[in-house]
Each structure stands twice: as C-alpha cells, then as structure tokens.
N, C-alpha and C positions, 0 to 999 in steps of 0.2 A: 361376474354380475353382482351388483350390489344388494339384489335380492335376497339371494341365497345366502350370500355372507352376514344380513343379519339374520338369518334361520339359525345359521350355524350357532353366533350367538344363543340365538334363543334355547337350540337344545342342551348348550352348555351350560345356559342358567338354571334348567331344567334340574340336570346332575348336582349344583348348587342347592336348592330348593330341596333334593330328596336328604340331603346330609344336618337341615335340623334334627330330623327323627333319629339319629345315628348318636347324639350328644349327650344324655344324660348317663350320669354314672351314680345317680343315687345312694344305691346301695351301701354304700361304704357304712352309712351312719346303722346298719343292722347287725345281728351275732354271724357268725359263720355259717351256720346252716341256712339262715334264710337267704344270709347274701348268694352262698351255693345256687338254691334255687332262684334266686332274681336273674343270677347272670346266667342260667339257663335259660328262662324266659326272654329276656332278651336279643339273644344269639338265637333262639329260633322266631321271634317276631320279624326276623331277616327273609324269611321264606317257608317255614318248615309248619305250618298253620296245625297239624295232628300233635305236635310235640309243645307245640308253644300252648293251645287249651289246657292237655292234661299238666304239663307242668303247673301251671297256672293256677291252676285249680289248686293243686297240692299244695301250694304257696300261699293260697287262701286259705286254705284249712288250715297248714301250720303255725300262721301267723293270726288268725282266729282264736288262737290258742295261749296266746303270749299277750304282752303289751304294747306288742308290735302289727296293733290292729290297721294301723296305716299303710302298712307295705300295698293292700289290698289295692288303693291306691295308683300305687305302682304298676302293681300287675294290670291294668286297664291304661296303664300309657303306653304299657307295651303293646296291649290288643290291639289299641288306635292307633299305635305303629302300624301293625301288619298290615292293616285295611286302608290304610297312606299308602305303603309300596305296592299295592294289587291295585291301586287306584278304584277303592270301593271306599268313597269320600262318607256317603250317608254314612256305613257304618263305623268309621273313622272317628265322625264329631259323634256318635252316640258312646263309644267309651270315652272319649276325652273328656265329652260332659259327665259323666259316669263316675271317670275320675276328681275332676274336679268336686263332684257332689262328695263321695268318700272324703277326700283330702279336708271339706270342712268341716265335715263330720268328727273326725279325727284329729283335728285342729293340726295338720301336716301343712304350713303355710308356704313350703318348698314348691309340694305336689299340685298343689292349688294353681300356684301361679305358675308353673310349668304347664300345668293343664289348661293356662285361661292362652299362653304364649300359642300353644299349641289351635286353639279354636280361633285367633285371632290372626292365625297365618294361613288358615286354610279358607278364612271368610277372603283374605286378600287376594287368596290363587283363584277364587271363582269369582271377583271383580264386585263381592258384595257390600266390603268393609273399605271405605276408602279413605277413612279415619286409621287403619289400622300404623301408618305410624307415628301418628302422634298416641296412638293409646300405649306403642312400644317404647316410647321416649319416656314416658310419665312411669310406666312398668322399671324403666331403666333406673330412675331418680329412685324408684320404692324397694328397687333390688339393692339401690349403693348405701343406702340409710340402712339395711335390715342384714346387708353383708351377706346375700344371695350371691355367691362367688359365680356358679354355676349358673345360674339363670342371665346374671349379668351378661357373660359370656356369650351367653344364648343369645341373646337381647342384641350385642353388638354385631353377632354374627346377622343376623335377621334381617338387622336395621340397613349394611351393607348390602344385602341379596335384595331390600327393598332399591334401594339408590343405584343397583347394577341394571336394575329395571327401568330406571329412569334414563338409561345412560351418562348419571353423574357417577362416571368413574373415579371421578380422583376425592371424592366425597367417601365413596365404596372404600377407594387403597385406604383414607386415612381411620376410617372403623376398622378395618379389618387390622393395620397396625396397630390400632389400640385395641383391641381384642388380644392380638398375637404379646402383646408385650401383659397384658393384665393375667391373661392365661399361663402365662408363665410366671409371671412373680408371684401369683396365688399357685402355684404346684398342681393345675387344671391338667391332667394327662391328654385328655382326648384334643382340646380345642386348639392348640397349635396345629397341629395335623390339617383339622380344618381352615384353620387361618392363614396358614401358608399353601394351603391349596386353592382357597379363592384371591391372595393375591399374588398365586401362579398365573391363575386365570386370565385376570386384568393384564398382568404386561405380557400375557400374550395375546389377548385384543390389541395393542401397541404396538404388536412387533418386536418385544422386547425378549426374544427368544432365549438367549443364553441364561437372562437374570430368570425368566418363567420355570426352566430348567431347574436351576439352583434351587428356588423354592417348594418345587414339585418333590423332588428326591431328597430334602431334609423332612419335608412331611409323610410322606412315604417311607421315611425310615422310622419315623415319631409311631406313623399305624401300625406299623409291624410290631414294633415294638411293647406296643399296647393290646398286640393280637385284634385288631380291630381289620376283621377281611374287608367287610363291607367299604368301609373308606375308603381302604387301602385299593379295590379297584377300582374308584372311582377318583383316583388319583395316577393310579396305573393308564387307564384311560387318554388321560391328559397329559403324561408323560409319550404315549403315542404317538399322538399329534405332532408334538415335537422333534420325535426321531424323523416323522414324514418329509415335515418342513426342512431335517437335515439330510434328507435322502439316506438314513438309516431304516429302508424299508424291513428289512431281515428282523434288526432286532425290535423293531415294531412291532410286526408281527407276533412275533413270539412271544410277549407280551398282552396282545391283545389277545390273541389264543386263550390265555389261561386266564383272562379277564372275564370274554364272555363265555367261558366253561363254565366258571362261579354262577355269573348271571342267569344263565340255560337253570343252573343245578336249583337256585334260590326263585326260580319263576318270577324275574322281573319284566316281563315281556317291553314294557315303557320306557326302562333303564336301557334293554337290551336294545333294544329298536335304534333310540336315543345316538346311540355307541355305535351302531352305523353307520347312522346318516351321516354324525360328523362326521367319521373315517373317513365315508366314500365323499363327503362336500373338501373334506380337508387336501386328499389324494387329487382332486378334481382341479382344487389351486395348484397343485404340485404341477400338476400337466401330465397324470399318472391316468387320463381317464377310465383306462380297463380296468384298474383297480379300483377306479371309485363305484362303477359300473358292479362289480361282485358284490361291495360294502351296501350299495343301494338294493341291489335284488336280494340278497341277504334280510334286509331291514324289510323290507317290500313281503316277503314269504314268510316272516313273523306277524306284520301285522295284519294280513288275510285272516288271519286265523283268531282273530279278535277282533272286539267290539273299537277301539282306537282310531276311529275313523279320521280325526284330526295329523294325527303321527302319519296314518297311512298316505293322506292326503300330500305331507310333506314329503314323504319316500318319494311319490310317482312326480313330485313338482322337480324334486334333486335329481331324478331318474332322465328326466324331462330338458334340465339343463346341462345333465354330460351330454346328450342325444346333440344336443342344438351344436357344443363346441365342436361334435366331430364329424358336423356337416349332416347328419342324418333327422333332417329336418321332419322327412317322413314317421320314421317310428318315432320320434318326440310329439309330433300332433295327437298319434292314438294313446300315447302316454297321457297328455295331458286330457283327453277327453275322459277320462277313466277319473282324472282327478278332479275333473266338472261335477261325474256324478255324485260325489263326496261331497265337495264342500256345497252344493245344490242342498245334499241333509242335514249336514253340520251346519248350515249359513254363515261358516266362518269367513271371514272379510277380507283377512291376511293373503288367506291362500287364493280367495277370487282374485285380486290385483296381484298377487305372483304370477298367476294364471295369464291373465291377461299380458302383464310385462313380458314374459316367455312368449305370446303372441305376435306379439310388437314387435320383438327381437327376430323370431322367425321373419316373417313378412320383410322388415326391412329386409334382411340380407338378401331375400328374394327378388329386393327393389321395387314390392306391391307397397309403394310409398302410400294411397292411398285409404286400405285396411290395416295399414301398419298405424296411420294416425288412428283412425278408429280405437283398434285396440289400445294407445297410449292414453288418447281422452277418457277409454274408459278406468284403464288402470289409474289415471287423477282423478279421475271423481270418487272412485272407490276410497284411493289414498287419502281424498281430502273431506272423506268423510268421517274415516279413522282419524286422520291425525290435523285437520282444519288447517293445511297446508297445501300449495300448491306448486308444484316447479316448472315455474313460468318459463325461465329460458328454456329449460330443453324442448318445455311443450315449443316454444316459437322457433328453435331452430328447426326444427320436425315440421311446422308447419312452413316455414320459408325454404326448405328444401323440397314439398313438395309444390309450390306455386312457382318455383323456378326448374323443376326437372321437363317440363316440356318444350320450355326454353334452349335450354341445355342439348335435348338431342338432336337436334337440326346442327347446331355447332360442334356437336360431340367429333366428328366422323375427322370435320376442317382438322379441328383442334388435336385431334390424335397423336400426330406424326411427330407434331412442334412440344406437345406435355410431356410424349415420353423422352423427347431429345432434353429437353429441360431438367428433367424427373433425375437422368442420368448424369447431365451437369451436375445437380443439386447433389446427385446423393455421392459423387467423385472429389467437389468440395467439402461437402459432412466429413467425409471416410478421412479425407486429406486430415483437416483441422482436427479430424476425431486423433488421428495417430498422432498429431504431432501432440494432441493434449495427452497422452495417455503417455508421450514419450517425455515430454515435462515431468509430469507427477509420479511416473518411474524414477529418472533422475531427480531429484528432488525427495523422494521415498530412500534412493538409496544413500545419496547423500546424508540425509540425515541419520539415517542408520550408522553409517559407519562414524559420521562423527561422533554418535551416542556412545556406541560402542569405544569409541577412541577414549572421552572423555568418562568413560565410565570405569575403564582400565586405568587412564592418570588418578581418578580417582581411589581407586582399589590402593594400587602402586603408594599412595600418597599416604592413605590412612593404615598399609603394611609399612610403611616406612617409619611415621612416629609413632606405631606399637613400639617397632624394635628397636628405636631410640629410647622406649621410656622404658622398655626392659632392662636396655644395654648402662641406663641412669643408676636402674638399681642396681644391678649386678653390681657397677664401678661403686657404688654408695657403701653396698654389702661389703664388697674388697676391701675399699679403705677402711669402713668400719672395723673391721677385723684386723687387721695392719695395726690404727690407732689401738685398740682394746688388748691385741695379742701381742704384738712386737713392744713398738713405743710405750704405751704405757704399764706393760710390764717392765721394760730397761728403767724408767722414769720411779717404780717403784723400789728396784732395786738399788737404784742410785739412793733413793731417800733412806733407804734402808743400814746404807751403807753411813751417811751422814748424819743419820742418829745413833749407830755404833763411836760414829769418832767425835762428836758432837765435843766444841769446849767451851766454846764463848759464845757470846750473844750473836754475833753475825751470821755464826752457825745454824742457831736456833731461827733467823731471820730466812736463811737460805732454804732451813728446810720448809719451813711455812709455805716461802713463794714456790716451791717445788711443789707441794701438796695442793695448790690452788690451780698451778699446771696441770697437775697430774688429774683433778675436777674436772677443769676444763677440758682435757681428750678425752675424756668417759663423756661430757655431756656431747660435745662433735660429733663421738662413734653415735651417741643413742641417737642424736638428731639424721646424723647418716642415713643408718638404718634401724629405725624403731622395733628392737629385736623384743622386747616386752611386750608388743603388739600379741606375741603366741603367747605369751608367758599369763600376763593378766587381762587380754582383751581390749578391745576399740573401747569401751564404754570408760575402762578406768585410764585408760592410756589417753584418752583428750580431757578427763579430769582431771591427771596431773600436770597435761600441755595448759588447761586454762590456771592449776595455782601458780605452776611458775610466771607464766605471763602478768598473773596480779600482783605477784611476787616481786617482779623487777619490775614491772611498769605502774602507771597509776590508774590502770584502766578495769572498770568493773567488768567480771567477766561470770559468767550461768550458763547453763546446759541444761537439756532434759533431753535424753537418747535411753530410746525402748530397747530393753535387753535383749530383744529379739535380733537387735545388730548381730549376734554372736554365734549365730547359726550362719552367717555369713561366709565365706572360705576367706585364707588369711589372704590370698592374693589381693582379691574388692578392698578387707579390710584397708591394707595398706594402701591402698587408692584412694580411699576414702578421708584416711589421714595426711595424707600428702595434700589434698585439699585442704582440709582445714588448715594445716600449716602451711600454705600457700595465702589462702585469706588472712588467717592472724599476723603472719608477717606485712602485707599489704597495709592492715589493720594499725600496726605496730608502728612503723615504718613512714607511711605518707596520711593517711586519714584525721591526724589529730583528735582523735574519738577517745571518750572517756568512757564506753558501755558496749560490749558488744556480749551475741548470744547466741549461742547452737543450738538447734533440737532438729533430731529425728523420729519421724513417727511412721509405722506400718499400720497398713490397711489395704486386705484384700492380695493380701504379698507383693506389693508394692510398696518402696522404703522412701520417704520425700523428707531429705536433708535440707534447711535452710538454716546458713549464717548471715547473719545481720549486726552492724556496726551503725553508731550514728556521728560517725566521721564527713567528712565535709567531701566525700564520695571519689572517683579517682579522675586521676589527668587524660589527656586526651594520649600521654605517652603512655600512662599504664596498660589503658585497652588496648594498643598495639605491640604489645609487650609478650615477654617469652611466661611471663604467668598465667595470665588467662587463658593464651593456646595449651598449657600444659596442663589446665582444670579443664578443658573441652577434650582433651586428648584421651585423658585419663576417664572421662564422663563416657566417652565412644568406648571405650576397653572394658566398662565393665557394662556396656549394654544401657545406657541412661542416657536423661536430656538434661542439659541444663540453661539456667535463663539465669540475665543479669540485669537486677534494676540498681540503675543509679542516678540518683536525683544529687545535681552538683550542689554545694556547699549543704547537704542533707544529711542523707545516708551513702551505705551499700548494702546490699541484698542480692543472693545468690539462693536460687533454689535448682537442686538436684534432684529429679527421680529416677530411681531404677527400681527392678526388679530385683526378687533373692536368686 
C-alpha cells in the first residue's frame, strides 16, 4: 500500500533529522582537561540527563577560570541536544539561544553559527521557518569564506535532509556526495559516517539494495571507529532493513537486539518507537506479516506510555494495514478506530487520509463499492488539501466500477462458466509462452556464460603465453650475452693479445686495431643483449648513457628528466622499462627522421607516468602492426601498467606509460 510506504519513508527521515545533533566535535581547539570534560558532556547529552548537568556544570567552572570562557558555549549545545532527543523542543531552543548569546559574547564565531544552524532547523521541523534553506545556503557561502570546515559540513548535510523532504532525491545524493567527499579531504572524523548513511538511505528508497549495503557498513565501520554509539545504531538500524529485504532474518535480528537495548538504556522513546515501525512496515513488504505484527505492538506498548500521540497514531495505522493483508478485516477496523481518536487530538491530516485510505481498502475487498467510494472521496479531499493534488483516474475508475457493478451481476452467473473456461485458456497460454521465455533467456544466460568463460580462458592462455615468450627473450638475450662477454670475446682478447706479443709490421698493428674494434663491438651486443649495468648503476644513469651514445652516433637531440624514485623499483620492471625506451629510440632512430626526442618520468601518489616523445614524422601503418609495439604493450601488461600511443602522421610520436611501484 502506497500509504504506508511513504510513512516508512517518513520515519526514516525521522533517524536522518536526529543525526544533526550527533556532529559537532568542537572541542578539539581546547587543552586536555577541558576537552576531557566536553566529551563527557557530550556522550551523556545522548540520554544520561543526571551526568550530563553535573558534568556541565564543572565545565563551566573550569573553564570560567581560563581563557577558555567560550567552551560555556559549548556546554549549552550539548544541553539543547539532550532536550532535541527527549523531544522537549521549548527547552531545546532556550539553550541553543543560550548558546548562541554566550558564543557572542565570547566572540566564538564557530559556536554562534552552529547555534544559529541549530535554531534554524528546529523552526523548519515545526513548519515555522520556511525560508530555512535559503537562510542555510547564504550560512553555507559564509561558512566557505570563513573556512567553517565543520559547520560547512553541517550545512551540507542539513541542506540534503531538507531536499529528502521534498522528494528531490537526486538533489539529496548529490549534497550528500559533496559533503562525503569535502568531509573527507578536510580530515572531518564524524561526517562521513553520516554521509554515507544518508546516501545508504536514498538507494535504498531505489531499491538499490546491494550498493545501500555497501555504504551502510563503510559508515558503520567510520562510527565505530570514532566510538560514536549513537550513530552507529542508527546505521545499525538501517543495515536491518537490509538483511530483511535479503531474508537474513537471524542476523537481523541480532542486530536489531543490541540496537534497541542502547535505545531502551539512552531513553529515546521517538528513536525507539521509530525503529519499529519500520521493522514491522519493512517485514510486512517481506510478506513476514507475524513479524511485522510483534515490531508494531512492540512500538504500539512504547508509545502508550507517552505523550507521542503522532508516532502512536502511526503504530496503530501500520498495525491496521498488516490486519487488512491477512484478511482480518475485523480487528483492523477496531484498530483503526483507536487511531481516530488520536489524530481527532492531534488534527493531523496525514494520518486522517491514511485512515480513510485503509477504509477504502477494507470496504472494497468487501465489494461495499458504495462506502468504499465514500471513504476514497474523502481520503482526496483530505490529500488534496495537503498536497493541492487530486488523483483523478483512480478516483474515476472507482467510480465507473461502481455505476457498472449492478450491471455486471445479472450477467455475472451467464458469464461464469465461459470467464473461467477463458481465464484457464489465458492462463495455460501465459504459463506456455512464460516457459518457453524463461527457457530462451536460460539458453542464451548460459550460452553466454560459457562463451565468457571460453574466451576469458584464450584470453589468460594468451597473455601467460607472451609473458613466457618475453621471459624466454631474456633468458636467450642473458645466454648469449654471457657467451659473447665470457667465451668470444675473451678468445678475441686473447688472440689480440697474442698479436701484440708477435706484432712486426704495419699490417699487424692494422690487424690489431680491427680486432680491438671487434672486440668493442661484442661488449656493446652483450650490454645491448642484456643491460647487465641496469643492477650495477641504475635505470636513471643507464638511459643516460643509452640517450649520449644515441647523440653520439646520430644527429638527433636527445634529454631526459627521470625521478630517482625509479630505483626503488625491482630490477625485473627496471629492465622492462628499458627495453621500452630501447624499443622507441630504435623506432626513433630508425624510421621517424626526428631530430629531438625526450624521456621523463615522474611519480605521484606511487604512481610512475613514463612518456617518450619524438618529433619524427610518426610511424607507418606497418609499424603499428609490427612485433614492437605488441612487445611495449606486452611488457606494459607484466609489470601491471597501461600504455597509450599518440601519433600524429608526419608530426610526432608519443607513448605514455603508467604503472604502479
């Protein structure tokens, strides 16, 4: 019933609305001892009202005493806490004004405007202030000028719980995103917690259960974290909900237990109440009626017993609508007559046209078509006094069904034999076309599955295959490197050796020349092979001396700039790393006709972003399909990095690589 589901809402916003009073951390800016007692005071303006005065007090004195005459301040946000959560509103706004008068007293321009936040959100909850957000918007601009981190915060949170009220949800997600992200780059402890619990909330108005989830138990690990009980059940709470919706009644439960223990122990009767109803409204979607049914008389035998006549009114209207789903039309009537006499005191408007709607509903199923419209005309007059809206269609199908049911039962008896013969065609075609759709999208589910899986596996296969290709590269690189440096050009040494012992004439001395230029040239092979100085001196000086020799033989201007932090790197990356550049500088060398090219890499955040750049006339259509490029994306995938290639033809080349250390 759409009734009740925006109640639900409504007592959700409820839990929303009590988690301003929960936010300030002030204190920080006093010495130790006072802060001692502030976050005494605070932790008992949670419920403990004997502990929270005398602290109080003592907090006044001590700070009375120091230069720290503003704290006093302080202590009277907390008192206007306590009388916020008892819902004793008068004496709420008499310390927040209280406070705010100290605060300018004291020139504490924090406490001021915390205090003015505070009287300007409780004029909104009693429908006085209806300016209240643009006065919060203008607060907002005077918090970001003045570098009110905290209030800021405040301010964003507020301004969403205003816009959830409107039903501009996605107005709501996006303050609350920006709260959750400002709370966090200002190192704000509390306000995440909060932030991710109101846009838990929202995607779960949505339906968006799984992601609700997710942000319910990062916050909930933020409250804990911070020791903050209070939030932390009222995140607990809403995590509830959740397990309901996934038929995780058990651990639900267990949960909820030690929820409203807290609540019982901290006398939040409005919280606790609260925390019922949605249970038992939530369990009641589930299709758990019995449970919703103990969650309601639960909430229903708290609010007896207090002044709350509003809340109670919604127990017996919740109580009213499990009654109707499980046909027990009779005890829902005396239910709801209980709930007549309430809102008759309260004059609340809400609950008369839920009242009625739950009428309507009754009566139809009864097929008293004729009080059943009664009671819907009166539920739109009521609704369209609230909200200056009227829902025409349904009213007119309501009323074209009752100008046609007397119609209808002279035909009804004819008609019997032939609707249900019909009913059971229809419903043997449904079931047909239903199985054969469900046997489609079966097939087709598993089709694509296994091709995934097929194609995810060539894939694996593919990218273990040119690992071990470009390991099996080096190994043979390392091999021969060793071969040319140990075998040959040891024999090549000794032969020179031998030919400046017997050295006589010129041809000799010609011979050994070209032997010593041999014997250069397989030292430079081995080093290109395998760049064994890589451990020796490092990636940084080792493409220092790749870029002199390259300007050395070539005529191409060559610069670097690579942050020494490359060398925390492991020598495995390392030589990946240069295998690259000596992949691009030959490309470079080779086909680009470039007279300048340039390295750098630079970290940030431990993340290393290598780009080389040439301003060569860029590569052919044969290069990119060429065995170099796959072997810079090869080598990019093995050490965990992405790489991108711009090239503009007869331009440049540009290669940027990022990885991780």
């Amino acid at each position: 019933m759409t009734t009740h589901k925006t109640k639900y809402k409504t007592n959700a916003i409820i839990l929303l609305m009590v988690l301003f009073c929960l936010s300030f951390n002030g204190f920080a800016q006093y010495p130790y001892e006072i802060n001692k007692l502030l976050k005494e005071v605070k932790e008992a303006s949670f419920g403990d009202s004997a502990t929270l005065f005398k602290i109080g007090q003592q907090a006044i004195l001590k700070t009375s005493q120091t230069k720290y005459k503003g704290a006093e301040a302080e202590v009277n946000i907390y008192y206007g806490n306590y009388f916020y959560y008892t819902r004793n509103i008068d004496r709420a706004k008499f310390y927040f004004e209280k406070s705010k008068s100290k605060a300018q007293t004291f020139s504490n321009k924090h406490i001021e405007t915390l205090a003015n936040i505070r009287l300007i959100f409780i004029d909104y909850e009693l429908g006085i202030n209806e300016g209240a957000e643009q006065d919060f918007l203008n607060l907002l601009i005077e918090t970001k000028q003045t570098k009110d981190f905290e209030n800021h915060a405040e301010l964003l949170n507020l301004l969403g719980i205003i816009k959830e009220s409107k039903n501009e949800l996605q107005a709501a997600a996006e303050l609350y995103i920006e709260g959750l992200a400002f709370s966090e780059s200002h190192g704000l402890p509390h306000y995440p917690s909060v932030f991710r619990n109101n846009l838990g909330l929202i995607k779960l108005y949505s339906n968006q259960t799984d992601d609700a989830l997710i942000d319910f138990e990062k916050g909930l690990e933020s409250a804990k974290k911070e020791n903050d009980k209070n939030l932390a059940s009222h995140i607990q709470i809403n995590i509830c909900l959740i397990y309901v919706k996934k038929n995780r009644v058990k651990e639900a439960l267990e949960i909820f237990n030690d929820v409203i223990n807290y609540t019982r122990l901290n006398n939040h009767p409005r919280e606790l109440s609260a925390a019922f109803i949605n249970m038992g409204a939530e369990f009641n979607r589930s299709n758990k009626p019995e449970l919703a049914l103990a969650y309601l008389d639960s909430s229903i035998n708290i609010l007896e017993k207090t002044e709350l006549h509003s809340e109670l009114t919604e127990g017996y209207l919740g109580k009213a609508e499990v009654l109707i789903s499980l046909k027990k039309n009779n005890e829902a009537k005396k239910i709801l007559d209980l709930a007549k006499a309430l809102f008759v005191k309260t004059n609340n408007l809400n609950n008369q046209a839920t009242y009625n709607y739950l009428l309507y509903t009754i009566e139809n199923s009864e097929g008293k078509h004729q009080s059943a419209l009664n009671y819907y005309l009166s539920y739109e007059n009521i609704k369209d006094s609230l909200e200056k809206t009227l829902n025409g269609k349904l009213l007119q199908e309501l009323q074209l069904k009752y100008n046609v049911q007397k119609k209808e039962v002279e035909l009804e008896k004819e008609k019997s034999k032939n609707l249900l013969l019909e009913q059971q065609h229809q419903d043997e075609r449904f079931f047909k076309w239903l199985s054969i759709g469900i046997a489609l999208i079966v097939l087709i589910l598993v089709i694509s599955s296994v091709y995934y899986l097929y194609s995810k596996k060539i894939r694996e296969k593919q990218a273990s295959f040119s690992r071990q290709l470009i390991e099996n590269i080096e190994e043979d690189r390392l091999r021969i490197s060793m071969d040319l440096h140990d075998d040959i050009g040891q024999s090549l040494s000794m032969i020179k050796s031998k030919i400046t012992v017997l050295k006589q004439d010129s041809e000799d001395k010609v011979l050994e020349t070209e032997l010593a230029r041999v014997i250069e040239q397989t030292r430079e092979i081995s080093k290109n092979l395998y760049p064994s100085y890589l451990e020796k001196i490092g990636l940084v000086r080792s493409v220092a001396r790749l870029m002199e020799n390259i300007q050395s033989s070539t005529k191409i201007e060559c610069s670097f700039d690579i942050t020494d932090k490359v060398e925390e790197l492991s020598l495995q990356n390392k030589t990946h790393i240069y295998r690259i550049l000596q992949e691009c500088t030959n490309n470079t060398i080779k086909h680009a006709k470039a007279s300048a090219l340039k390295i750098s890499i630079t970290e940030k955040n431990s993340e290393f972003i290598l780009i080389y750049q040439d301003n060569g006339i860029g590569m052919s259509s044969k290069q990119k399909d060429g065995l170099g490029l796959l072997s810079i994306k090869e080598r990019a995938k093995i050490i965990n990095g992405s790489v991108n290639f711009e090239d503009k033809t007869n331009k440049s080349f540009k290669l940027t690589l990022k990885f991780s250390a």
